[in-house]
DOVEXMAR-521403 format. One record per atom (N, C-alpha, C): residue in one letter; x, y, z. Coordinates in steps of 0.05 Angstrom, whole numbers, padded with zeros to 5 digits, always signed. Example, Ala and Ser with C-alpha at 12.3 -4.5 7.8 and 13.67 -1.06 7.14 Angstrom:
<pts>
A+00264-00114+00156A+00246-00090+00156A+00264-00066+00156S+00257-00045+00142S+00273-00021+00143S+00258+00001+00157
</pts>
This chain:
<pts>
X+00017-00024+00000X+00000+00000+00000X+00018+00025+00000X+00011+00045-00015X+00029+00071-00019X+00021+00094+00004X+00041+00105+00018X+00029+00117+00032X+00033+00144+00029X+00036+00173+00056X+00040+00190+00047X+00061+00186+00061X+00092+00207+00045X+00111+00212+00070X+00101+00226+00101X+00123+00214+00117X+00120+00213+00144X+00128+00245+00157X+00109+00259+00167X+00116+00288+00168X+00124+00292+00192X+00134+00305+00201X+00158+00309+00217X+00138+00334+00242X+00139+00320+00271X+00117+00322+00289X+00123+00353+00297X+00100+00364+00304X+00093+00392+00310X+00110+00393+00335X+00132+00407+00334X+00155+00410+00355X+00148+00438+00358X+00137+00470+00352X+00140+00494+00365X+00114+00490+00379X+00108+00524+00395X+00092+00516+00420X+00069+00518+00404X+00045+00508+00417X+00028+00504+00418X+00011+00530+00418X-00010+00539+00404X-00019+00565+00413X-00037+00570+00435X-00042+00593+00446X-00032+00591+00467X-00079+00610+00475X-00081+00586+00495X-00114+00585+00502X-00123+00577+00536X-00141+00594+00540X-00142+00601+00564X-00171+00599+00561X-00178+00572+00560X-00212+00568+00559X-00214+00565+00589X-00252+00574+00594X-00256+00581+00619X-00252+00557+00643X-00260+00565+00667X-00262+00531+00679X-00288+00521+00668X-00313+00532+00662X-00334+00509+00666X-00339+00507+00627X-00315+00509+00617X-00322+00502+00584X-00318+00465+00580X-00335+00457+00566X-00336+00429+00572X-00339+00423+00536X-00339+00394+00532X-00351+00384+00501X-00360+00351+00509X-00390+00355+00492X-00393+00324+00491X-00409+00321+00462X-00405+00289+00456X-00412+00276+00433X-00444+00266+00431X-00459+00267+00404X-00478+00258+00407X-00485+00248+00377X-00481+00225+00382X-00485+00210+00354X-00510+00201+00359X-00514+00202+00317X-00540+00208+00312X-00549+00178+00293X-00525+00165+00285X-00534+00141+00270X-00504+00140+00259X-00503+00108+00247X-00483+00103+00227X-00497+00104+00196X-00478+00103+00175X-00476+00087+00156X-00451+00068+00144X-00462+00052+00127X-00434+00033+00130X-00424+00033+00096X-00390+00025+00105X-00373+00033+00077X-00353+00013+00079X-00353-00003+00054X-00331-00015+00053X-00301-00005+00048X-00287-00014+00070X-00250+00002+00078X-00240+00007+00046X-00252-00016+00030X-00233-00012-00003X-00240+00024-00013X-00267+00022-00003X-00283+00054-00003X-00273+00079+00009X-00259+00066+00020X-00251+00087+00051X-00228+00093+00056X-00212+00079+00042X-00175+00091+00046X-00163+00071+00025X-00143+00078+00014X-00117+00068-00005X-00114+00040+00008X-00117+00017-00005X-00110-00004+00005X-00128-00026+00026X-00151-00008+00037X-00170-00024+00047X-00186-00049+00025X-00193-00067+00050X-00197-00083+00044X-00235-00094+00040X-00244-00104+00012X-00266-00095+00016X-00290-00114+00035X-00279-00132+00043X-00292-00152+00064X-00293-00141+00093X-00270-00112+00091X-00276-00098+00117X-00297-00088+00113X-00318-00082+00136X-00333-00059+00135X-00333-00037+00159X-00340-00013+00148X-00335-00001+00166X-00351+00016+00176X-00360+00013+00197X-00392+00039+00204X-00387+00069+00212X-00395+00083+00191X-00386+00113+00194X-00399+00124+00201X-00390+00139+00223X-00408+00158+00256X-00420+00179+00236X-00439+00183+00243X-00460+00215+00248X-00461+00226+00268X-00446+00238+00274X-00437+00253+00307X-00432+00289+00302X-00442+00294+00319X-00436+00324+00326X-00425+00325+00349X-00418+00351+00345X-00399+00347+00377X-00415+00382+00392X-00421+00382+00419X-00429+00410+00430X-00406+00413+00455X-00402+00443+00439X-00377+00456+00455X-00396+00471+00470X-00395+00473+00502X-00399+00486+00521X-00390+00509+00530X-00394+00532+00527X-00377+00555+00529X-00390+00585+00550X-00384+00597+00560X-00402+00615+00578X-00408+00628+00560X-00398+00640+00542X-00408+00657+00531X-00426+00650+00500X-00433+00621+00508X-00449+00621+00485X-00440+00584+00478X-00460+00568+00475X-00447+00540+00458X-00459+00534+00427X-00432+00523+00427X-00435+00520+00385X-00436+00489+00382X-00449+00479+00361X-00444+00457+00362X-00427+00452+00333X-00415+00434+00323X-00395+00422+00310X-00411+00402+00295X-00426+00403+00265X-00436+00393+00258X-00461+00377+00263X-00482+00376+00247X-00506+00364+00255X-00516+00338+00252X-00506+00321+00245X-00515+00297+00244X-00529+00280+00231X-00543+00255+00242X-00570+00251+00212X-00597+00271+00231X-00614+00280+00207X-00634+00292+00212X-00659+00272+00222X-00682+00288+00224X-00711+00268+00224X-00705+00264+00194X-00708+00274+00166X-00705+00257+00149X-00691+00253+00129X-00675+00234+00152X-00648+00228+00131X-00651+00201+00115X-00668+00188+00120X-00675+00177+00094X-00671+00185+00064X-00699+00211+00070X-00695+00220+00047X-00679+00234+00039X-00655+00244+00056X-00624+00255+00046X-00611+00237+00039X-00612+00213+00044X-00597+00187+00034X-00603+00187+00005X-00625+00184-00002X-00640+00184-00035X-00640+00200-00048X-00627+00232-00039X-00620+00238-00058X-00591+00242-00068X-00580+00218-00054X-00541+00227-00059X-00550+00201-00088X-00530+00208-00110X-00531+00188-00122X-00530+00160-00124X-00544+00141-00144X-00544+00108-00130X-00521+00105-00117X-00504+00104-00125X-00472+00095-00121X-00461+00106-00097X-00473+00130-00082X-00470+00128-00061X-00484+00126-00035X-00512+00112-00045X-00529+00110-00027X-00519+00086-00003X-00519+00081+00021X-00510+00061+00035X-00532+00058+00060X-00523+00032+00063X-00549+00020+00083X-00541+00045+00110X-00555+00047+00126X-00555+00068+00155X-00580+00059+00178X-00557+00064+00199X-00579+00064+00215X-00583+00090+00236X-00602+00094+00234X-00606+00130+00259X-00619+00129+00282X-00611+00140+00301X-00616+00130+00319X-00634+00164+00336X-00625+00183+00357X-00644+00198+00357X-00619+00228+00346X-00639+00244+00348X-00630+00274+00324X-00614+00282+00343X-00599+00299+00335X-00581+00315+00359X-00605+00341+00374X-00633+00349+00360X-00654+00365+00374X-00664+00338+00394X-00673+00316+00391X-00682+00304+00403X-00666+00297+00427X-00644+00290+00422X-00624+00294+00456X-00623+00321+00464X-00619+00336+00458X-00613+00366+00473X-00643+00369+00494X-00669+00360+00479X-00698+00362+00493X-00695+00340+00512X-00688+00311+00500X-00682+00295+00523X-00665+00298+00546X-00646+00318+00541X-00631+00315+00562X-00637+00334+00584X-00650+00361+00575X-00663+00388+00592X-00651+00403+00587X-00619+00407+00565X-00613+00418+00560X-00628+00458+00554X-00617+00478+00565X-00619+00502+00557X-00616+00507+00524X-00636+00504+00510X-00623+00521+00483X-00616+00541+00487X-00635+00567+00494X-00621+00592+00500X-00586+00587+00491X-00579+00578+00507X-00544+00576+00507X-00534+00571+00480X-00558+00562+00469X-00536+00540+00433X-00539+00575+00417X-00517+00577+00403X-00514+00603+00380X-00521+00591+00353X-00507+00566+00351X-00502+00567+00331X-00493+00539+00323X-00492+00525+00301X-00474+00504+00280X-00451+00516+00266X-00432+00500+00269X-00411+00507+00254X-00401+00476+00233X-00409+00486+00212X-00407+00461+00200X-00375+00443+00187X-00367+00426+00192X-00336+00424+00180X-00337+00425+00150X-00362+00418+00132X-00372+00423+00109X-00392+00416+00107X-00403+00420+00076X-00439+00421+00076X-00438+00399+00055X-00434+00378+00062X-00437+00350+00056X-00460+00336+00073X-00480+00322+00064X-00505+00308+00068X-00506+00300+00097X-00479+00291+00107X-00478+00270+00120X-00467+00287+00154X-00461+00309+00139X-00457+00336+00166X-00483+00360+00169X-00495+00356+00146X-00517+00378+00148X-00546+00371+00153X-00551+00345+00147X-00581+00332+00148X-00595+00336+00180X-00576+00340+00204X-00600+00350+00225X-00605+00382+00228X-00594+00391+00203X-00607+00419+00204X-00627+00424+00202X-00647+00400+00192X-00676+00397+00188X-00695+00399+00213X-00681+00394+00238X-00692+00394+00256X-00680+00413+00277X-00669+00426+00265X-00649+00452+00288X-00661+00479+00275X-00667+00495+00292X-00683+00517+00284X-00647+00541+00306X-00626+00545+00289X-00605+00552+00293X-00595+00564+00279X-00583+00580+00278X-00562+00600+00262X-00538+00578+00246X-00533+00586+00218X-00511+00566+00214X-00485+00589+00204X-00461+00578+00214X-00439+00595+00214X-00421+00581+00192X-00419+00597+00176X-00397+00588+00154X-00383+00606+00134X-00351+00596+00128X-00346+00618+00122X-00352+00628+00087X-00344+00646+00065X-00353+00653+00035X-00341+00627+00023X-00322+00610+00017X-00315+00597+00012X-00331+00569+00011X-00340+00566+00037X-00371+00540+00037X-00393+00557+00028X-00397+00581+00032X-00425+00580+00023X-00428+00588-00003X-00410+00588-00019X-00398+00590-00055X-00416+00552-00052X-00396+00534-00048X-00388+00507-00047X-00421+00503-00050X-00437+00507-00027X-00455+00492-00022X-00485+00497-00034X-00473+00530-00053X-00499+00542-00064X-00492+00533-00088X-00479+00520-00098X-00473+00510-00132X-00463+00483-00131X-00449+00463-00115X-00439+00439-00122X-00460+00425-00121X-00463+00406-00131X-00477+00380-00130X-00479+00367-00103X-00455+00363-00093X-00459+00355-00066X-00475+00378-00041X-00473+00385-00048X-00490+00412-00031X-00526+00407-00031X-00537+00385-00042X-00564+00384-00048X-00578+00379-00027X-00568+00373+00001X-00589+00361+00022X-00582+00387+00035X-00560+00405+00041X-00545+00432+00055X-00571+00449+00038X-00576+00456+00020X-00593+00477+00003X-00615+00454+00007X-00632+00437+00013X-00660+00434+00026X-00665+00434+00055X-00644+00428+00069X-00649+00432+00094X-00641+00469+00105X-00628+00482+00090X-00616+00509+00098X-00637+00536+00104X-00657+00539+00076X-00673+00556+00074X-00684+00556+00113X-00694+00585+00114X-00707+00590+00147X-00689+00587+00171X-00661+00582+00155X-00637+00593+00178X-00623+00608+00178X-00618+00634+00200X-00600+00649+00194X-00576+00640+00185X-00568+00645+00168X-00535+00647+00154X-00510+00669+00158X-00492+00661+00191X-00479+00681+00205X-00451+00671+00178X-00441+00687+00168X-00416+00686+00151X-00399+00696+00171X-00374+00677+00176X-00359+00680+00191X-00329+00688+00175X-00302+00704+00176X-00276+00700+00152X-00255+00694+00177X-00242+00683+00163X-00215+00673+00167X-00196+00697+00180X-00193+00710+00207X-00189+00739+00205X-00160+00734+00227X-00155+00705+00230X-00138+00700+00249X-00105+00690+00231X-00084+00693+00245X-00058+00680+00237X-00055+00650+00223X-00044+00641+00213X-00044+00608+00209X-00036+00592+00245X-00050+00581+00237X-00062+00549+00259X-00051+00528+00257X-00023+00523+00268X-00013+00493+00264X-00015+00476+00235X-00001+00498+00224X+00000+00491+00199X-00017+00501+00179X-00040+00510+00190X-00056+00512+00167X-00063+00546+00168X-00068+00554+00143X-00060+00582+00133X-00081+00606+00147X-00096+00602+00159X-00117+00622+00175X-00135+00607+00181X-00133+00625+00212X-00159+00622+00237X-00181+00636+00239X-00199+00637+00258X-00215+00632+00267X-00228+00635+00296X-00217+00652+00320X-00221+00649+00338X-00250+00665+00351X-00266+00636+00355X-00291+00637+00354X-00295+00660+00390X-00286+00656+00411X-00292+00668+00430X-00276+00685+00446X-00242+00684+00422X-00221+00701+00422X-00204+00691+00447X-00212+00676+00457X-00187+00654+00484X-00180+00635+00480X-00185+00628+00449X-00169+00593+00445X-00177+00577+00451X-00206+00572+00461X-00213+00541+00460X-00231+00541+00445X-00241+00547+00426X-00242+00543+00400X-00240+00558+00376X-00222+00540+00357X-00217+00563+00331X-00212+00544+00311X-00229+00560+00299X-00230+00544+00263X-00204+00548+00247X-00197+00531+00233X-00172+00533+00215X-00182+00518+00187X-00179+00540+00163X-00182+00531+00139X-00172+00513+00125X-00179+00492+00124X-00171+00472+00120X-00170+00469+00078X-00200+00467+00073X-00193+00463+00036X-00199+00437+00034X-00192+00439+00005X-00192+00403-00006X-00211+00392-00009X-00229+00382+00017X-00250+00360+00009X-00271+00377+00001X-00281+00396+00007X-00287+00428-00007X-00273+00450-00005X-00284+00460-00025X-00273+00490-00020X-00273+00506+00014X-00286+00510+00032X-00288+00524+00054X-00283+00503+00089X-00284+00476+00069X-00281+00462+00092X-00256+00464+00114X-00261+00462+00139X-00256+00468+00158X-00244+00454+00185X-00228+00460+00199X-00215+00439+00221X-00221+00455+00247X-00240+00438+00267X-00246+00456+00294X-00224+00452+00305X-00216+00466+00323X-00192+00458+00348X-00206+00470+00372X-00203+00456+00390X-00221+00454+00420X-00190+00452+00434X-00192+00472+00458X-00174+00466+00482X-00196+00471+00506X-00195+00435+00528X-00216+00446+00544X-00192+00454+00568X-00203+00473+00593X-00191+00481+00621X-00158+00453+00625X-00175+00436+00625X-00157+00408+00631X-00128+00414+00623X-00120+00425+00592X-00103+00428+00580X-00114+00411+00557X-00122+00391+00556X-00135+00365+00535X-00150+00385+00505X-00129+00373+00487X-00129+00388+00451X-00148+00371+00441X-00164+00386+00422X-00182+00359+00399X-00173+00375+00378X-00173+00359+00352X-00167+00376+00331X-00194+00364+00314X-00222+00367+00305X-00238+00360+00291X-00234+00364+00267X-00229+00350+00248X-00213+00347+00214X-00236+00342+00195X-00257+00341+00203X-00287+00341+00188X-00267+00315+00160X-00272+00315+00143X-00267+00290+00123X-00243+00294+00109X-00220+00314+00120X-00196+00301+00111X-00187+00273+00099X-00191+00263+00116X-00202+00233+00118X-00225+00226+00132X-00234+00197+00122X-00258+00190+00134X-00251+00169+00162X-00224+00153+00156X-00217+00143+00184X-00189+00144+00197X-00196+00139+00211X-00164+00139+00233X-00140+00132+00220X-00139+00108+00199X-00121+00096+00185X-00105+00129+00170X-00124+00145+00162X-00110+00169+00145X-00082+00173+00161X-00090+00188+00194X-00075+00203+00201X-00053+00187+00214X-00067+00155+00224X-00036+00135+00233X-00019+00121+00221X-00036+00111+00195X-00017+00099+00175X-00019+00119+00153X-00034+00134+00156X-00020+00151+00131X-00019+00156+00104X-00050+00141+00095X-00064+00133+00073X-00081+00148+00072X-00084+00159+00040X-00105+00179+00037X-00131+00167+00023X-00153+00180+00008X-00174+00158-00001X-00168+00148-00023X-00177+00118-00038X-00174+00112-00060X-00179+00135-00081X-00161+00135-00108X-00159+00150-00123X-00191+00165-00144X-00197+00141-00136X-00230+00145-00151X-00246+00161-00135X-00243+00161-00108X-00266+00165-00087X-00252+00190-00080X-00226+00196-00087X-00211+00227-00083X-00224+00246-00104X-00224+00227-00130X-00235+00241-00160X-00267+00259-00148X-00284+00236-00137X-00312+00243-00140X-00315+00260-00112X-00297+00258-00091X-00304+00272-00073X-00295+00292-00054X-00275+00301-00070X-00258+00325-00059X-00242+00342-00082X-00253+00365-00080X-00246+00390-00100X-00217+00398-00099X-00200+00388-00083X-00170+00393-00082X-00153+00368-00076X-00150+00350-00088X-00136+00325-00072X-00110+00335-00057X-00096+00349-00073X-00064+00356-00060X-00077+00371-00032X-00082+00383-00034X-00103+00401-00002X-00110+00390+00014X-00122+00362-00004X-00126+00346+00027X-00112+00331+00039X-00083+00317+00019X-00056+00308+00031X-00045+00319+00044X-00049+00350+00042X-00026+00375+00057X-00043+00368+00082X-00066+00374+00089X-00089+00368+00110X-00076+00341+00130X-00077+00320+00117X-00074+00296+00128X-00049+00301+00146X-00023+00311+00126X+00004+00309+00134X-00001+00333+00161X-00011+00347+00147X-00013+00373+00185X-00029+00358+00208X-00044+00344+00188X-00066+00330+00215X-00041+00313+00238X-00032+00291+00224X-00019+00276+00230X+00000+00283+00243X+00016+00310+00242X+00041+00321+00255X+00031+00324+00284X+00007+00323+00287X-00004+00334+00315X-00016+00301+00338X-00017+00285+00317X-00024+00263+00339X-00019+00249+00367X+00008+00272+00369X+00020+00268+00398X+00014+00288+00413X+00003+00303+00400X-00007+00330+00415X-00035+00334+00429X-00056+00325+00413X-00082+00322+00414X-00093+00299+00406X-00117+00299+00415X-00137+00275+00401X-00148+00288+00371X-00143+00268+00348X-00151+00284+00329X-00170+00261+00315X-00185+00278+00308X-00218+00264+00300X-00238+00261+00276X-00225+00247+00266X-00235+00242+00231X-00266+00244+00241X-00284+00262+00231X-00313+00256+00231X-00329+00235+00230X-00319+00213+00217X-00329+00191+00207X-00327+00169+00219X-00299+00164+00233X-00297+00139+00254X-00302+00146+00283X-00316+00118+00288X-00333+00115+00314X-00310+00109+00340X-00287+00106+00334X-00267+00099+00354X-00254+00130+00364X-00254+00143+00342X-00235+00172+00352X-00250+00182+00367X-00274+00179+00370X-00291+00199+00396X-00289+00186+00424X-00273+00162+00420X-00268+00160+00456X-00263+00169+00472X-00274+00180+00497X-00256+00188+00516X-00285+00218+00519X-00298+00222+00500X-00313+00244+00497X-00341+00242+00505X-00353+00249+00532X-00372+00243+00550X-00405+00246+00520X-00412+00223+00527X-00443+00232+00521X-00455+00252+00534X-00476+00271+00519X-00490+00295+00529X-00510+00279+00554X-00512+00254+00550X-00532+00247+00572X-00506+00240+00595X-00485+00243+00593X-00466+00237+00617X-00456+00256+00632X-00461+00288+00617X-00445+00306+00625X-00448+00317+00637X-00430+00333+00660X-00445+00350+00683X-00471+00370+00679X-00491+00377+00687X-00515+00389+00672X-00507+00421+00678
</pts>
């Protein structure tokens, strides 16, 4: 299997974040769908299969919480039917990310906003059931008002405010401009590219000191950033507007794996360690 060269680990400091004490994050997956590994990275094998998370993640913040992509919707069925045959895949959903936040007693008041890592089907479909502001920057909302893949993002979008956010910060561990959503560093967007145009990498620092780096579909699993395989060449063709952009991506991702937990969107193992919203302090 061919891989990428081996990039040489993020040795200067770290930037530098002073999130509050009671800033917290937890996970709330919303369903899988399943993909065979040959599908899913350079060299996979197609008897693997592999079940790819629908998870958002909600950052807790005083001055406001965002959440990190939406999940499957109430009807993601019919967002399933309209991606083309070829990439329609069996799924199972389980409850919406609105339906936990009500289950849990959660305050909306507190939520601002979605921040999407891109406006791909499979990150935008519980916008159908979130009555929320969506934050994104000119670059996605180019992407998602004209690509093809943008078709479930433009039916679920209409009747939400659309906060346009720009890139107004320094480069971010590699990657060429930030993002600093509450101006103290525990969370800031870094422009990522490639798998779209505007797509995006969250970085979370909670009180603890504990880094996440959220890589939205750089890659779709873990294998990208440890062994170091990017997607088969076909599935690069049909599904990412920059391939070299998203190698540069992988290789920055990867420089940091000793640093933080970093979190392909798609695999259900990288969110370990990350409390369910029904676990978390209330």
């Amino acid at each position: 299997m061919k891989t990428l060269p081996t990039p040489e680990p993020w040795t200067a400091a770290l930037p530098e974040a002073t999130p509050p004490p009671d800033m917290a994050i937890c996970q709330l997956p919303t369903g899988t769908y399943e993909t065979r590994a040959a599908f899913a990275l350079r060299g996979g094998s197609f008897r693997d299969k592999r079940q790819f998370a629908a998870t958002a993640v909600l950052v807790r913040h005083p001055k406001g919480d965002f959440l990190i992509d939406a999940g499957f919707g109430a009807n993601v069925a019919a967002h399933v039917a309209m991606q083309p045959r070829f990439a329609r895949a069996p799924f199972q959903s389980t409850r919406t990310v609105r339906e936990q936040l009500d289950d849990s007693g959660y305050d909306s008041t507190r939520l601002r906003g979605v921040f999407l890592t891109h406006s791909h089907w499979d990150h935008a479909s519980g916008l159908d059931s979130l009555d929320l502001p969506i934050w994104m920057n000119s670059g996605e909302l180019e992407y998602a008002a004209s690509d093809g893949d943008g078709k479930v993002y433009r039916a679920v979008s209409p009747g939400h405010e659309i906060r346009e956010y720009s890139f107004d910060g320094p480069a971010y561990l590699g990657f060429s401009a930030s993002f600093d959503v509450h101006g103290d560093g525990s969370l800031v967007l870094a422009l990522a590219g490639g798998h779209t145009t505007g797509s995006v990498v969250a970085f979370v620092t909670l009180p603890s000191g504990q880094r996440y780096a959220f890589i939205g579909d750089l890659t779709w699993q873990l294998d990208g950033v440890h062994r170091l395989v990017e997607r088969p060449w076909l599935l690069r063709a049909l599904a990412d507007s920059d391939s070299e952009q998203v190698r540069q991506g992988i290789l920055r991702s990867a420089a940091l794996t000793e640093l933080m937990q970093v979190v392909p969107a798609h695999d259900r193992r990288a969110y370990e360690g990350i409390p369910l919203l029904s676990d978390a302090p209330r």
